[in-house]
Legacy VTK file of the C-alpha trace (Angstrom):
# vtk DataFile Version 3.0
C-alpha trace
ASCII
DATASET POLYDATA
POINTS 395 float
-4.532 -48.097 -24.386
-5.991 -49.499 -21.168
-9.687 -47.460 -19.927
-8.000 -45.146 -17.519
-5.927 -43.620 -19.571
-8.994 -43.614 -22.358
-11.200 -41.640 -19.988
-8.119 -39.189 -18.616
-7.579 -38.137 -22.031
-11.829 -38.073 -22.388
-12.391 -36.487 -19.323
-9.116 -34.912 -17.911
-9.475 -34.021 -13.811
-9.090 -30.706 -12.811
-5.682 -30.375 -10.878
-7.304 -29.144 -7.691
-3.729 -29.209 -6.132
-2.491 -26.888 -8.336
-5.392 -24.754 -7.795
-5.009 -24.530 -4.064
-1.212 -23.955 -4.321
-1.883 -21.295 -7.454
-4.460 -19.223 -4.785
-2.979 -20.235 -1.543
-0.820 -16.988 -0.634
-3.560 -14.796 -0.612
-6.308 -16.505 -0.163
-4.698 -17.540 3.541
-5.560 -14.274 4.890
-9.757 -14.231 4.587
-9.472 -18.248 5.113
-7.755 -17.363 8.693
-10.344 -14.738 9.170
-13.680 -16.895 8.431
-11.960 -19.245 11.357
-11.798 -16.135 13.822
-15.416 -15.707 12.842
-16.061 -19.406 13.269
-14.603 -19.809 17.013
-16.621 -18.524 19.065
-14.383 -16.774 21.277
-12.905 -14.369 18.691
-16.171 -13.956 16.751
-17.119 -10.969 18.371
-13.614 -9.393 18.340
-13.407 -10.501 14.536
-16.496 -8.641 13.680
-16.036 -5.521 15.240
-12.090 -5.558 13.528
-13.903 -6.057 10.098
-16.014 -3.181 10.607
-14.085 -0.654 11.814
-11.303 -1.669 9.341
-13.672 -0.992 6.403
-16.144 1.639 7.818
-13.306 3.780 9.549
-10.692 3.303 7.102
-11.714 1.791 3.537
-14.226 3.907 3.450
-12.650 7.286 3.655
-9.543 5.345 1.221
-11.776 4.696 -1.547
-13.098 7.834 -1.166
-9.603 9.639 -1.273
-8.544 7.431 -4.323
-11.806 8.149 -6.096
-10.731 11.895 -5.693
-7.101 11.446 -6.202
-7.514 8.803 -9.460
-10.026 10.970 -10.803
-7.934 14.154 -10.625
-5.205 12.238 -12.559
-7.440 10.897 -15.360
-7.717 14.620 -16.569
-3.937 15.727 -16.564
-0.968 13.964 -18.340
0.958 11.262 -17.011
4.415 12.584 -17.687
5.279 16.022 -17.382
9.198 15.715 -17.411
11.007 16.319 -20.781
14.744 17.954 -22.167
13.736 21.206 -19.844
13.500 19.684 -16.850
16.483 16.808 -17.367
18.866 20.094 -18.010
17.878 21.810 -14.536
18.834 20.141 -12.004
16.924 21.565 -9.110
13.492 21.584 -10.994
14.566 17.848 -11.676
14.823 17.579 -8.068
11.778 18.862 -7.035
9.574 17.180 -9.924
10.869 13.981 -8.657
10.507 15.084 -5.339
6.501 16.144 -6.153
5.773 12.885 -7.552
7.305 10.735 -5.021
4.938 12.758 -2.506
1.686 11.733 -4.454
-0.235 9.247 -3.143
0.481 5.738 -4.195
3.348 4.557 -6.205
2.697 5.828 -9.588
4.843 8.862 -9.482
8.028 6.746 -8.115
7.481 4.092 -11.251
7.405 7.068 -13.648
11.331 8.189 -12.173
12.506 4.860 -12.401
11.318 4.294 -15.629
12.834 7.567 -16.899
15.833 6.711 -15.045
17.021 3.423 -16.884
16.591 5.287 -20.112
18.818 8.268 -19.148
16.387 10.730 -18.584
16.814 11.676 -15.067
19.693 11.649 -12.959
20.287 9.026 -10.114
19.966 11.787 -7.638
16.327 11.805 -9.072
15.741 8.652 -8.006
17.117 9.405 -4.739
14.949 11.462 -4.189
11.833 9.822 -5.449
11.646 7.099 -3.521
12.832 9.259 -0.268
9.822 11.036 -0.773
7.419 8.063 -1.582
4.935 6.772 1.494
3.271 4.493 -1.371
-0.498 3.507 -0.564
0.228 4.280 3.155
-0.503 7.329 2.175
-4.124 6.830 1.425
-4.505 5.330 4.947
-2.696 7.734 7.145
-4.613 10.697 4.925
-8.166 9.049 5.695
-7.085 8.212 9.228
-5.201 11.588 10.411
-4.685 13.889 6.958
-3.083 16.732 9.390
0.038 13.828 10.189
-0.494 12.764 6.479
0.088 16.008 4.853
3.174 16.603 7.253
5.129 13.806 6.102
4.634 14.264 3.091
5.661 17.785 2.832
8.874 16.309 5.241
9.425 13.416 2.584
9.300 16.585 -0.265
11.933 18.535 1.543
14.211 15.422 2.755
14.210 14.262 -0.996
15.201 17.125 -2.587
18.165 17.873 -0.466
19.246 14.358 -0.601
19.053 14.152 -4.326
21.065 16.967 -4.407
23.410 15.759 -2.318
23.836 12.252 -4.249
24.303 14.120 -7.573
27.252 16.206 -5.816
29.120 12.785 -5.322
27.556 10.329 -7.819
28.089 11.167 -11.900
23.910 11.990 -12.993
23.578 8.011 -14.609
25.603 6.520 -11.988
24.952 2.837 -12.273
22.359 3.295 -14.973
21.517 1.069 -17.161
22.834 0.735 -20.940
19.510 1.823 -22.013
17.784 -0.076 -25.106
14.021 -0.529 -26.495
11.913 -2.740 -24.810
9.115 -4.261 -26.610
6.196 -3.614 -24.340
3.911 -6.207 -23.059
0.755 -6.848 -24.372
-1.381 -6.964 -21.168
-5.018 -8.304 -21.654
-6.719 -5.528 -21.791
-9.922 -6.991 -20.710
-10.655 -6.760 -16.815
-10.794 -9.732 -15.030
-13.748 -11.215 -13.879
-12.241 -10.017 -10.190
-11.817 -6.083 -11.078
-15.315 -6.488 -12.269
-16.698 -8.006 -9.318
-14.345 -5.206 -7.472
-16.220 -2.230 -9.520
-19.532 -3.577 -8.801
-19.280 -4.514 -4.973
-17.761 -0.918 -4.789
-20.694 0.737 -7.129
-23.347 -0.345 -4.363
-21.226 -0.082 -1.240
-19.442 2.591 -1.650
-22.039 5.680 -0.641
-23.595 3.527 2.147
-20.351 2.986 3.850
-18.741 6.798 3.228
-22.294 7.661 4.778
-21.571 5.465 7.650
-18.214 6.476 8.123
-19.081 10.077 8.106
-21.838 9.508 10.288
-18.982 7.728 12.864
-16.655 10.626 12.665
-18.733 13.027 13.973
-19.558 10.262 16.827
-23.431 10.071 15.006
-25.177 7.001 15.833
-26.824 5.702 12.334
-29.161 2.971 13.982
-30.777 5.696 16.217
-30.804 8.107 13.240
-31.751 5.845 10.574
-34.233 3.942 12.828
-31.898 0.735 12.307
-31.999 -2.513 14.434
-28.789 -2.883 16.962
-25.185 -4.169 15.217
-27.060 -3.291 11.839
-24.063 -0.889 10.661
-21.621 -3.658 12.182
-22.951 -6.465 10.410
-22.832 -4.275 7.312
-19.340 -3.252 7.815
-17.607 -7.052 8.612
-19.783 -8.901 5.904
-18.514 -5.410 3.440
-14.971 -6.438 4.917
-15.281 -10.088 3.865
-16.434 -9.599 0.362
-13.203 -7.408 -0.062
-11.255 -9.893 1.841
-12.364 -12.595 -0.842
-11.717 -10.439 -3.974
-8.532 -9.528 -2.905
-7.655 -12.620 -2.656
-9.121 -14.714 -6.219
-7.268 -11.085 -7.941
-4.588 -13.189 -8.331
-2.235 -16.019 -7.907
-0.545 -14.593 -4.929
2.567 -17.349 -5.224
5.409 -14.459 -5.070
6.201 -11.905 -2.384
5.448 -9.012 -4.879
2.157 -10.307 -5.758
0.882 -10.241 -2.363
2.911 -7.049 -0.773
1.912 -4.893 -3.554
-1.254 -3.362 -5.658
-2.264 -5.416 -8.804
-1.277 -4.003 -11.723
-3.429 -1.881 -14.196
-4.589 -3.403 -17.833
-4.446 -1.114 -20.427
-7.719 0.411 -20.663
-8.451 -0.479 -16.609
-10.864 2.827 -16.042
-9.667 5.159 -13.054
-12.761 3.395 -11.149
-11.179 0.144 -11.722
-8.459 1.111 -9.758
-10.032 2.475 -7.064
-11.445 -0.554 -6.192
-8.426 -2.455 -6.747
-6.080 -0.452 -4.507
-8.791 -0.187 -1.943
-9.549 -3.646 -1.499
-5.317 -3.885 -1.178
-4.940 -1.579 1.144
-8.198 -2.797 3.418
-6.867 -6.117 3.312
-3.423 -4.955 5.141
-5.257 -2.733 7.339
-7.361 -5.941 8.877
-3.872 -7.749 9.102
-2.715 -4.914 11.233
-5.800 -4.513 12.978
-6.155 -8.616 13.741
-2.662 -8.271 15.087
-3.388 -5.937 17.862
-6.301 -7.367 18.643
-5.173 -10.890 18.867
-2.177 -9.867 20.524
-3.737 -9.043 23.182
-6.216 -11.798 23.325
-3.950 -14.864 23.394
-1.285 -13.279 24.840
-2.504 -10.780 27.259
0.234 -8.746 25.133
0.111 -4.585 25.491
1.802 -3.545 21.937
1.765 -0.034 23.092
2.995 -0.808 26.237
5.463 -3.284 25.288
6.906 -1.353 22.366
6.968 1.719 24.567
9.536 0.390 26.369
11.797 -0.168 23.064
11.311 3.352 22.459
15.061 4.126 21.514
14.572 1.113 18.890
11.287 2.144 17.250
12.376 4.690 14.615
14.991 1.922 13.566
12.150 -0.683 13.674
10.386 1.902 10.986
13.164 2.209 9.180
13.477 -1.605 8.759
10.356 -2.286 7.278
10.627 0.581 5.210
13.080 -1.159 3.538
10.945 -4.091 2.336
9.706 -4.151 -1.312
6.073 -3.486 -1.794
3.333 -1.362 0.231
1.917 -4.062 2.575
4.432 -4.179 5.216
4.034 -0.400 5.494
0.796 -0.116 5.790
1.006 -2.602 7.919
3.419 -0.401 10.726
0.712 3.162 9.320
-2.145 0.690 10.705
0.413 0.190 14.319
0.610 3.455 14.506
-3.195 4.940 14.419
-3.654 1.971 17.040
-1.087 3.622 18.892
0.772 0.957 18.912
4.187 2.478 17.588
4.981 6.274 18.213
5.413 9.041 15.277
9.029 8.826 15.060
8.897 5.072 13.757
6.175 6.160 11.589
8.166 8.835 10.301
11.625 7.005 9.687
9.377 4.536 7.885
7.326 6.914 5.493
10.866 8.485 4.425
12.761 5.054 4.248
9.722 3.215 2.466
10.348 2.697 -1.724
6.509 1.493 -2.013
5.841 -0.955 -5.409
8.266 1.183 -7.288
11.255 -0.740 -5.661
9.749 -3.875 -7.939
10.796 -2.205 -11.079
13.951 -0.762 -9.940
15.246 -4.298 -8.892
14.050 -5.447 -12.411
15.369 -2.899 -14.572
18.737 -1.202 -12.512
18.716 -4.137 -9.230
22.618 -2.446 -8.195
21.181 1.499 -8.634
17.833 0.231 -6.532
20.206 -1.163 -3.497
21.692 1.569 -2.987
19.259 4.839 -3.475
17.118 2.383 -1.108
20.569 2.682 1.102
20.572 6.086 0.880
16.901 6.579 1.666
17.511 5.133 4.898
19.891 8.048 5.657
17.567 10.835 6.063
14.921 8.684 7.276
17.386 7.485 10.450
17.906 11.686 11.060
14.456 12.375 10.983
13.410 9.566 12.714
15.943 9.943 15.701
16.018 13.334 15.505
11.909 13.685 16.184
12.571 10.918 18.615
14.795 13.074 20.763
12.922 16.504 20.436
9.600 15.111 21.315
9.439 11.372 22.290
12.089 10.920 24.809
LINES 1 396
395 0 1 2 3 4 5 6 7 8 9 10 11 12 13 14 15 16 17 18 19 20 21 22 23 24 25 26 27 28 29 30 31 32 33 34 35 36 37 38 39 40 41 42 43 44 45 46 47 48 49 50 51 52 53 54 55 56 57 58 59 60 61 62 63 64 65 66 67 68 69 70 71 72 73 74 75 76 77 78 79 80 81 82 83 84 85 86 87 88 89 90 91 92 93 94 95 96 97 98 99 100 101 102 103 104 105 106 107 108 109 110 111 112 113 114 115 116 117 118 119 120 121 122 123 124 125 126 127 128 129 130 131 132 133 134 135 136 137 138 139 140 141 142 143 144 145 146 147 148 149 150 151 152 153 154 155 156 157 158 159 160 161 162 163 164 165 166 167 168 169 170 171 172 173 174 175 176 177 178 179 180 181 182 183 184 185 186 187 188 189 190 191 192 193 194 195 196 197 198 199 200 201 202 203 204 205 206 207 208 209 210 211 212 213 214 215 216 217 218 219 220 221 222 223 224 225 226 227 228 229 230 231 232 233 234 235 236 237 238 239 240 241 242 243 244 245 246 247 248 249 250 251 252 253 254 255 256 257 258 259 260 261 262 263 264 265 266 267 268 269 270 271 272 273 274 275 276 277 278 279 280 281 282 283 284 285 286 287 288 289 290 291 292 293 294 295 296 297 298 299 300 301 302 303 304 305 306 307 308 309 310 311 312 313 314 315 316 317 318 319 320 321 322 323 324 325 326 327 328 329 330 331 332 333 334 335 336 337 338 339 340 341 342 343 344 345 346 347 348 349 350 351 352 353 354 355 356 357 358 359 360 361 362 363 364 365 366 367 368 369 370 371 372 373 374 375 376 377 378 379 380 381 382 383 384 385 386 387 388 389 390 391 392 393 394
């Protein structure tokens, strides 16, 4: 045995490569970002996009997860049973009701139930018709009037769709032989991330709702508060950052899911846990969307609103589109267009309806031929409602 291979079994080198490449997905986004901050010309746009990403938006999302999480900690997480499986209407409308929650959670539960014969496919239908996923959170922070309209649209749409595909489809059409699945022992310790999430969101969380509060009602904190100038703005891109950079070590980030879609909870991850988790997800895609109007215009001398104003026949089908990607990221990306007024209602209607959230993951995984085509089918009503708000208010 020659010395080099004496000291590489003594002293083996970390794989740095494989580092890079295991981190590299994610980690691309704040990376691109500290090189806006670095050029001089886009500093200054780059710092006032971090702030108002996390002081006008993450800060009202945490605090409407905080509220919504919390709720949920204190009432079961399954209410469906025999009752409700042998009525179909009720079945309808429970799906319906949890599709139209917030997040994803109540769209997992369906499909879950789903591949073990509990709930018919119109169920599932209707589900994921009626799921905005984490969109929610931002369009609810941003504009709740909008945000509790399509979700009350997404409600109605899914029932009478699910009712619909159980009038042509037999209840476990394309279901799933069901059997037992072991379950997966997750670690049940948080990662050193989640912690670092918790505590970043412990300290920051009451200054920045503060702030945010304070910039709703068009207060100016540094007057009130006696602060130097750019104090809050400092405070709300270096805030930004720190998110940016947990997001992004939370993990490996090599797949399309893992980026496009929350982490996943460990076992005994506390309700607070997942605030902070989902927020810094969702704050992460609202800065993408955010960076790409603003830079956009910048390089390109490009008017989004303008330009896509022009496509306005096209937009609800642009929606509808993206809606029908996997995962919550790409539609939070077009709920972030749209409070920049970049794309009209219509799109982001046809979108919330069409969109399947992180509960299209599972469904691939568990019943892929049953998730194709209820996703299919969600694109029905969300083309109607799309087109048909289009042409009685848009055009």
């Amino acid at each position: 045995m020659n010395f080099k291979m004496l000291r590489q079994q003594t002293f083996p080198m970390p794989d740095f490569g494989r580092f890079i490449q295991f981190r590299y997905r994610r980690f691309f986004l704040p990376a691109f970002v500290f090189c806006l901050l670095v050029w001089p010309e886009t500093r200054e746009m780059t710092t006032h996009v971090l702030a108002d990403a996390f002081l006008q938006v993450s800060a009202f999302v945490a605090a409407t997860l905080a509220f919504y999480y919390g709720l949920k900690s204190f009432f079961p997480q399954q209410l469906a049973g025999e009752w409700i499986s042998k009525r179909p209407w009720v079945e309808l409308c429970y799906a319906a009701l949890l599709g139209a929650l917030p997040g994803c959670g109540g769209a997992i539960i369906i499909v879950t139930q789903y591949t073990k014969r509990q709930v018919s496919f119109g169920a599932v239908v209707a589900v994921l018709t009626a799921t905005m996923g984490d969109a929610a959170f931002v369009l609810l922070a941003q504009e709740p009037i909008s945000g509790l309209q399509i979700i009350a649209m997404g409600m109605v749409v899914g029932v009478l769709s699910g009712a619909v595909v159980n009038r042509i489809h037999d209840r476990h059409y394309l279901a799933p032989e069901y059997q037992a699945q072991a379950t997966c022992d997750e670690d049940s310790t948080p990662s050193l991330m989640n912690k670092a999430a918790s505590l970043f969101w412990m300290f920051a969380f009451f200054p920045a709702l503060t702030l945010a509060v304070y910039g709703a009602f068009q207060i100016d904190p540094e007057v009130l508060l006696g602060l130097s100038q750019n104090t809050v703005t400092l405070f709300g891109a270096t805030s930004a950052m720190i998110v940016l950079v947990i997001w992004a070590l939370s993990s490996t980030g090599t797949n399309y899911q893992e980026v496009t879609s929350e982490d996943p909870a460990t076992q005994d991850m506390k309700w607070i846990n997942k605030v902070a988790s989902d927020t810094n997800f969702v704050t992460a895609w609202v800065i993408a969307a955010f960076l790409l109007f603003e830079l956009s215009v910048l390089w390109f001398n490009l008017d989004l609103g303008s330009m896509f104003q022009s496509y306005g026949p096209f937009m609800p089908l642009f929606g509808l589109l993206i809606g029908l990607l996997p995962g919550c990221g790409p539609q939070i990306l077009v709920t972030g267009m749209y409070l920049q007024g970049v794309v009209p209602f219509s799109a982001q209607i046809s979108n919330s309806i069409s969109n399947d959230g992180d509960a299209l993951f599972p469904a691939i995984a568990l019943a892929p031929k049953a998730a194709m085509v209820a996703t299919l089918y969600s694109a029905i009503p969300a083309f109607i409602c799309g087109y048909g708000y289009y042409f009685l208010f848009e055009m």
